[in-house]
N, C-alpha and C positions, 0 to 999 in steps of 0.2 A: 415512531412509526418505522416500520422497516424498510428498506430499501425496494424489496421482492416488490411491496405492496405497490408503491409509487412508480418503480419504472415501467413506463409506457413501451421502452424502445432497448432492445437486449443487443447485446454485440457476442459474438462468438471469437476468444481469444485462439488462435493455432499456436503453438511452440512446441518444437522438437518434442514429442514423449506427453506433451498437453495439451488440452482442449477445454476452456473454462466459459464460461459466460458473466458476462456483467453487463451493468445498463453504461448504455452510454450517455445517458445524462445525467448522474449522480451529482455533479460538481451543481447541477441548476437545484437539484432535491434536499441532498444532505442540511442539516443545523444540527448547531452545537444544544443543550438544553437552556440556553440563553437567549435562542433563535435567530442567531447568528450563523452563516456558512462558513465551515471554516473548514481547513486543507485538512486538517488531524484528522475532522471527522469522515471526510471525502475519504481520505487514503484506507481508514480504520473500516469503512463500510463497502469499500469496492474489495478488500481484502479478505474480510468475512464472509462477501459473498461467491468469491470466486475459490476463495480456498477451505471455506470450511472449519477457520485452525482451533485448534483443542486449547492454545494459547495465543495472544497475540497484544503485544506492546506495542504504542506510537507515542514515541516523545517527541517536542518541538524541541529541537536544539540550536533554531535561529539566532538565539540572540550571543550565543555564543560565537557568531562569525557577520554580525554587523560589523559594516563598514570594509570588507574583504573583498579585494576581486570578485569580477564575475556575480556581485548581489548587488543590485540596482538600487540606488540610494530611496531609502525607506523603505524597502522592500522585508516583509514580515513574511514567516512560515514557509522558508525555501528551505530550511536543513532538519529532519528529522532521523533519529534513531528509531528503528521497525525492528522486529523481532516478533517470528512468526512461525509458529510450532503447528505444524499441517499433515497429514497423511496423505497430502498430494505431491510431498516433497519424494514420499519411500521410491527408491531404487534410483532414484536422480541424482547426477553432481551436484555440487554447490552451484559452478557456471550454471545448469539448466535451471537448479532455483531459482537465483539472482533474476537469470532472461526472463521467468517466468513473474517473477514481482513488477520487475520493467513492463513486461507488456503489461499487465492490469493496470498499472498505475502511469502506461505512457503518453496520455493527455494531462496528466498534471506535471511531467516530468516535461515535456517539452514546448506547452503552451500554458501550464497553471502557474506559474511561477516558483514548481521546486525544484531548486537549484543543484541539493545532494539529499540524499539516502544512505545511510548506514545499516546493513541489511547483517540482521542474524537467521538464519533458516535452517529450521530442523525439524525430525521426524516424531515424532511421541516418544517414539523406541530410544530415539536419541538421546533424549533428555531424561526416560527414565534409566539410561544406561549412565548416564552422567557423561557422556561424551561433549567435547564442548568444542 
């Protein structure tokens, strides 16, 4: 089921040069096909909805930083690699990409418990020009 369907309650993201919407209850709606809630899928569907992208990767790379500072012991799905290939990105910096991933994704970033993000962002044009 999609997201659009489910959310009750939409928030209107502002940043410099953006204006997106997303629900702000995804984190209660999202499951994995397992029916399980899980942060991939949260982060992978508030992203598609607010950006649209022609491309988009979410890997869990937690378990590569168990037991590290700053992640709470037994704490799962705080480190993911995202790469997000958008037309919301054309004519923006990187900085205003980045701002722009943070705020859709800044209730899992500051109260869901992920911890970092490893953010690739680029335009269509970008990646068919092979620019990296």
């Amino acid at each position: 089921m999609f997201l659009s369907q489910l959310c009750k309650s939409r928030v209107s993201l502002r940043c410099p040069g953006f204006v997106v919407e997303v629900c702000s209850s995804v984190s209660q709606l999202s499951t994995s096909s397992s029916g399980v809630i899980t942060k991939k899928v949260v982060i992978k569907e508030k992203l598609e909805e607010a950006l649209t992208p022609t491309e988009l990767e979410v890997e869990d790379v937690s378990y590569q930083h168990a037991g590290h500072s700053g992640v709470e012991r037994g704490a799962t799905e705080t480190h993911f690699n995202v790469k997000v290939v958008s037309e919301s990105f054309e004519g923006s910096s990187l900085v205003k990409r980045h701002r722009l991933v943070y705020e859709v994704l800044k209730d899992e970033l500051q109260t869901g418990g992920v911890h970092a993000l490893s953010l690739i962002t680029k335009t269509p044009r970008e990646v068919s020009a092979g620019k990296s």
